[in-house]
C-alpha positions in Angstrom: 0.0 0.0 0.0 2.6 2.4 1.0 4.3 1.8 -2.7 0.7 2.8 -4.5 1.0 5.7 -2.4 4.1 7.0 -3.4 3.5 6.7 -7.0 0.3 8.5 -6.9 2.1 11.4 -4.9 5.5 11.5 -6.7 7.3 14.5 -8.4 7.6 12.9 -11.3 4.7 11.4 -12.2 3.6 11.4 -15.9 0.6 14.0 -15.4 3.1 16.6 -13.8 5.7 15.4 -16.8 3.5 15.9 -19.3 2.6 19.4 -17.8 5.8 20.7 -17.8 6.6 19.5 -21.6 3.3 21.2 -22.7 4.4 24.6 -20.4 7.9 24.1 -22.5 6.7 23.9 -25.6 4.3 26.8 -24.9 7.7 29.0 -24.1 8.9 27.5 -27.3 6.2 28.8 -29.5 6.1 32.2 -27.9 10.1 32.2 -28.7 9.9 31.2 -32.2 7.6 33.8 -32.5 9.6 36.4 -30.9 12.8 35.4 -32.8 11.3 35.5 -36.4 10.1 38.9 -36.2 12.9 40.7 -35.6 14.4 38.6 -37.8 12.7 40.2 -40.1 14.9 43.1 -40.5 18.4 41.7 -38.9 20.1 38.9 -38.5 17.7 36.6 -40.5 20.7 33.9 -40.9 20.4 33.3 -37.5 17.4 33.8 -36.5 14.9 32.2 -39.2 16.4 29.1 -38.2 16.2 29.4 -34.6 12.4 30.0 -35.2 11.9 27.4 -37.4 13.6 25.0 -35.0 11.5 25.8 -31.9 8.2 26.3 -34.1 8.7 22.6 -35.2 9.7 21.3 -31.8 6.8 22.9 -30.0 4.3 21.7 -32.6 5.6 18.1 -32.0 5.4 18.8 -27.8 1.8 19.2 -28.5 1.8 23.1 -27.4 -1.5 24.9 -26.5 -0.1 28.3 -28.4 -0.3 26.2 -31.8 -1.4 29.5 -33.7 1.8 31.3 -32.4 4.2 28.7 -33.3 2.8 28.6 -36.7 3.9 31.7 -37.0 6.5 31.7 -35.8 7.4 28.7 -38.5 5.7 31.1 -41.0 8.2 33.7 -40.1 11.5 32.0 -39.7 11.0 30.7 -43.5 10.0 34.6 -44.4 13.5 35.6 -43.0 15.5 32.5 -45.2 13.2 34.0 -47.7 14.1 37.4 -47.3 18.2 36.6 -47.0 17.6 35.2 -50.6 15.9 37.7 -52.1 18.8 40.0 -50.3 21.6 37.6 -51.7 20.6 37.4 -55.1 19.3 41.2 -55.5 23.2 42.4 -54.2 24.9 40.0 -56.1 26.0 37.7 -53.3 26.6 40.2 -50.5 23.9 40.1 -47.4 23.9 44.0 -46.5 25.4 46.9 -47.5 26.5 49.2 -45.1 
């Protein structure tokens, strides 16, 4: 009895793991959100595929914020989009300054 007792009551029971992967990817999909926009307009190398990574890994995590994490997918591909357009349109050189 005392061995049911402690797997109903322990830390790290799959309800309170499962929580805590859902919270995670939540924070992932506000974070791939927050990294394509700026990415936008500076350092979309970088950042477009940070986005796209954490879009994609919160989707899979199941998150609650799926809207926000799509796009933030949507934007992460608009800033590799944009760094081509910008390649192509200077002849090979990202930015002028």
């Amino acid at each position: 009895m005392n061995a049911i007792n402690t797997q109903l009551t322990s830390p790290t029971t799959p309800a309170t793991h499962s929580t805590r992967e859902r919270k995670d990817a939540d924070g992932m999909a506000v974070a791939s959100f927050l990294l394509g926009l700026p990415g936008l307009l500076v350092l979309n190398l970088v950042l477009g595929p940070c986005a796209i990574a954490l879009a994609c890994t919160a989707l899979a995590k199941g998150t609650q914020r799926r809207g926000r994490a799509l796009i933030g997918l949507a934007l992460g591909v608009a800033d590799l989009g944009i760094l081509l357009v910008m390649t192509i349109a200077n002849h090979g050189v990202l930015w002028q300054f």
